[in-house]
C-alpha positions in Angstrom: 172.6 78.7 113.9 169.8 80.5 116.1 168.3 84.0 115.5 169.9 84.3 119.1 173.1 83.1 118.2 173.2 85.6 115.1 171.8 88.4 116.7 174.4 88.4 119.4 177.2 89.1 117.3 175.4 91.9 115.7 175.6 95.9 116.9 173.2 98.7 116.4 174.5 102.3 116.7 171.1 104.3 117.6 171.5 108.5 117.0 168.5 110.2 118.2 168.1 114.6 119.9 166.2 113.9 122.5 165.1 111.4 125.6 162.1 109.4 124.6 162.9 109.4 120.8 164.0 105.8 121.6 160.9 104.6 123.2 158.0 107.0 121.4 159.3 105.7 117.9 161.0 102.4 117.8 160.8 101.0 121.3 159.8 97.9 119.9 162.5 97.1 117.7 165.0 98.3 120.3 163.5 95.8 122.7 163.5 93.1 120.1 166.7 92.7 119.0 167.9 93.2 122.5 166.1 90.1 123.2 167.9 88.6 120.8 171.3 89.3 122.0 171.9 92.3 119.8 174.5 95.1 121.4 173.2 98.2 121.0 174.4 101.7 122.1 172.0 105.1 122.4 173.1 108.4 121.6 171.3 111.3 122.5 172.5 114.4 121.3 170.7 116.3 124.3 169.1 115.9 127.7 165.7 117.6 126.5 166.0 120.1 129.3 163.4 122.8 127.1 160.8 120.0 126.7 157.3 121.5 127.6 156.2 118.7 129.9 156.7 118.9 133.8 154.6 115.6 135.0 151.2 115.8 135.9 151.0 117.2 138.2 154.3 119.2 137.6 157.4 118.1 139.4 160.0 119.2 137.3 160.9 122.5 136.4 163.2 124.4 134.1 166.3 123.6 136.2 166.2 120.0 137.2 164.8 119.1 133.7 168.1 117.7 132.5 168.7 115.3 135.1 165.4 114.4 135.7 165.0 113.5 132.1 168.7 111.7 132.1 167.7 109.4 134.6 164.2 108.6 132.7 166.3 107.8 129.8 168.5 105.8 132.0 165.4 103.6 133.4 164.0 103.6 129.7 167.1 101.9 128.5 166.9 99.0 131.3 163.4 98.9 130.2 164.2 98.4 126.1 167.5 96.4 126.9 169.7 99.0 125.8 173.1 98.5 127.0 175.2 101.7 126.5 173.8 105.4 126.2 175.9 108.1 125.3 175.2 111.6 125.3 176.4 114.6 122.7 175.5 117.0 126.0 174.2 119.5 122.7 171.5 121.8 124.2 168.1 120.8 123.2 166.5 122.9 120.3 169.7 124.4 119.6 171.0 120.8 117.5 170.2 122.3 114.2 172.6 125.3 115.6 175.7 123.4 116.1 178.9 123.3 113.9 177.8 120.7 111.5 180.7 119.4 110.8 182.0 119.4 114.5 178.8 117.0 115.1 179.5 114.9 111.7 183.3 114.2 113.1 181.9 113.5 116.8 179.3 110.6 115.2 181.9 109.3 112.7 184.4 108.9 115.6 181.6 106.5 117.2 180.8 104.6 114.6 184.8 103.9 114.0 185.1 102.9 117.9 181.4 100.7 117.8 181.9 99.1 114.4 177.7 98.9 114.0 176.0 96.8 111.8 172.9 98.7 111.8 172.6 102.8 112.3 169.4 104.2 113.2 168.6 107.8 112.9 166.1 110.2 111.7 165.5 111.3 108.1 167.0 114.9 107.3 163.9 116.2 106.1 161.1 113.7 107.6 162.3 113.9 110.9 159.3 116.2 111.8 161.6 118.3 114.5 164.6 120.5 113.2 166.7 118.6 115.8 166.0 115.2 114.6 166.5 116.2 111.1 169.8 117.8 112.4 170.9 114.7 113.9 169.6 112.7 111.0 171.9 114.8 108.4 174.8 114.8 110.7 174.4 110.9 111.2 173.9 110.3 107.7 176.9 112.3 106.5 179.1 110.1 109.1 178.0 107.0 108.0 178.9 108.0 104.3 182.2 109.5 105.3 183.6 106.5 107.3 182.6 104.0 104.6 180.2 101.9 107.2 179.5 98.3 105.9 176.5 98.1 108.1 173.3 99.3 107.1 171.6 103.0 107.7 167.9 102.9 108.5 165.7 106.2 108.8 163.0 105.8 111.6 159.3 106.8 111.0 156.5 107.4 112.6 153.5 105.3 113.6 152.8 103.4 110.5 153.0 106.7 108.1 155.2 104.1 106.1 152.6 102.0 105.4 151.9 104.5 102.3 155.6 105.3 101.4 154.5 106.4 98.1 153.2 109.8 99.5 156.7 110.5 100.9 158.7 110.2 97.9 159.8 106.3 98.4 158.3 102.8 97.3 157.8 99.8 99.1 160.9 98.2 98.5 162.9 100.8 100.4 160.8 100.0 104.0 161.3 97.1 106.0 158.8 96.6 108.5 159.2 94.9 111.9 156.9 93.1 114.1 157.1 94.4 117.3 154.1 92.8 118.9 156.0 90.4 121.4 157.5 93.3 122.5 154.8 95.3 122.9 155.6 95.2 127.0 158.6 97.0 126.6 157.9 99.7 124.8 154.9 100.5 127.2 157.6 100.3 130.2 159.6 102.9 128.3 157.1 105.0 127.9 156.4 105.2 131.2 159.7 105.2 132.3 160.0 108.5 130.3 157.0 109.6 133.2 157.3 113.9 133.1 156.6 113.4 129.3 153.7 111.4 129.4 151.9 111.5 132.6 149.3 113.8 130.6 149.0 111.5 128.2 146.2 109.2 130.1 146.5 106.5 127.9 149.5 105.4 128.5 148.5 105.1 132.1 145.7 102.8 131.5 145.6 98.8 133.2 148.5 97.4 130.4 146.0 95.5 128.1 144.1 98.6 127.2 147.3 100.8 127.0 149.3 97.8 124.8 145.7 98.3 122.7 146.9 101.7 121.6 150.5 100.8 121.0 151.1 99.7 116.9 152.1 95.8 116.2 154.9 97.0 113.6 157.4 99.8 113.3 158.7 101.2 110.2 162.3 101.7 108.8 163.3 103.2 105.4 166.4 102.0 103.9 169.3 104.6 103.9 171.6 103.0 101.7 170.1 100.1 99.9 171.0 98.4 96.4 168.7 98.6 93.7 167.5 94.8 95.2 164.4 95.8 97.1 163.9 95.0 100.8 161.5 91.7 101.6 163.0 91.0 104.8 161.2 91.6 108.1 164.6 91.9 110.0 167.2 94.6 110.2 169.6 92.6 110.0 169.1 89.9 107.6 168.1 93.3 105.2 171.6 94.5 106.0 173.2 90.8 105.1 171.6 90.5 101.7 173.2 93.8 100.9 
């Protein structure tokens, strides 16, 4: 049976705060296993509407942020192969606010109806935002409460992963995926995502110089592994050995 074959029978459930999260962090993979066949559904718990960035030069401001950002997200997703995107319509920075257990029954209800067989979220205390470690802990708490029989992955940043020892974990709890073929992709997305990154003028460079700055692997830490460490390269073969 092909990867492609495989892949298309398999769902990932994606729980992120903000538009961009997606792309900025594991645009790659996203784009990947959409290649591959893989259903996979996006949920944002906001629309980013307090995000500092307005273009360069501005064209959005403080009122037409949420839509403008929506339909970035929107163009992102076609860029990554994302099929579905949901949104939590939770106001941005205010995540860690919200009634968790409100947010813990509203992502458990998802992942009943979707069925995934790989979660994606941010870890509750690496998450590096107190909305993506809000969303992390909610996500986390759903997965553990409806008895998934997928697997839960934490996204990182960069390759910071590449030394999990200095954030409490070994080597055997990260799987690392080669995103190199889709490289592309994630460099669409991020542009796609345009009021965010128009200052950055890299990412505006001719493609082969900004696909230079772009990382060839993204990193994953296991969620809810067995005491058998992680040698695969693929999400979903790590979440079949289980």
């Amino acid at each position: 049976m092909s990867r492609t074959t495989e892949a298309a029978k398999r769902k990932i459930l994606a729980v992120f705060a903000h538009p961009d999260d997606e792309s900025f962090i594991c645009g790659g993979t996203l784009a990947k296993y959409a290649d591959l066949g893989a259903e996979i559904t996006l949920v944002s718990a906001t629309r980013g509407e307090m995000g500092r960035r307005m273009g360069n030069p501005p064209y959005v401001n403080r009122e037409t942020m949420p839509d403008i950002r929506e339909n970035e997200l929107r163009k992102a997703c076609e860029e990554l192969g994302i099929q579905q995107l949901i949104f939590l319509d939770i106001r941005d920075k205010m995540v860690e606010f919200y009634d968790s257990e409100r947010l813990t029954a509203r992502i458990g209800e998802l992942m009943d109806a979707n069925k995934p067989d790989v979660v994606l979220t941010f870890h509750e205390t690496l998450g590096g935002h107190p909305d993506h470690c809000a969303i992390g802990k909610a996500t986390s708490e759903a997965f553990r409460r409806t008895q998934q029989k997928g697997s839960l992955f934490y996204i990182s940043f960069g390759d910071a992963m590449k030394t999990p020892e200095l954030f409490g974990y070994t080597k055997q709890d990260i799987i690392r995926i080669d995103v190199r073929e889709n490289l592309p992709a994630k460099l669409a997305a991020f542009r796609a995502h345009r009021c965010q990154t128009e200052i950055d003028e890299w990412v505006w460079l001719p493609d082969r110089d900004a696909l230079a700055r772009l990382g060839a692997y993204e990193y994953f830490i296991a969620g809810n592994r067995s005491h058998e460490p992680l040698v695969s390269g693929d999400l979903f073969q790590a979440q079949q050995g289980r």
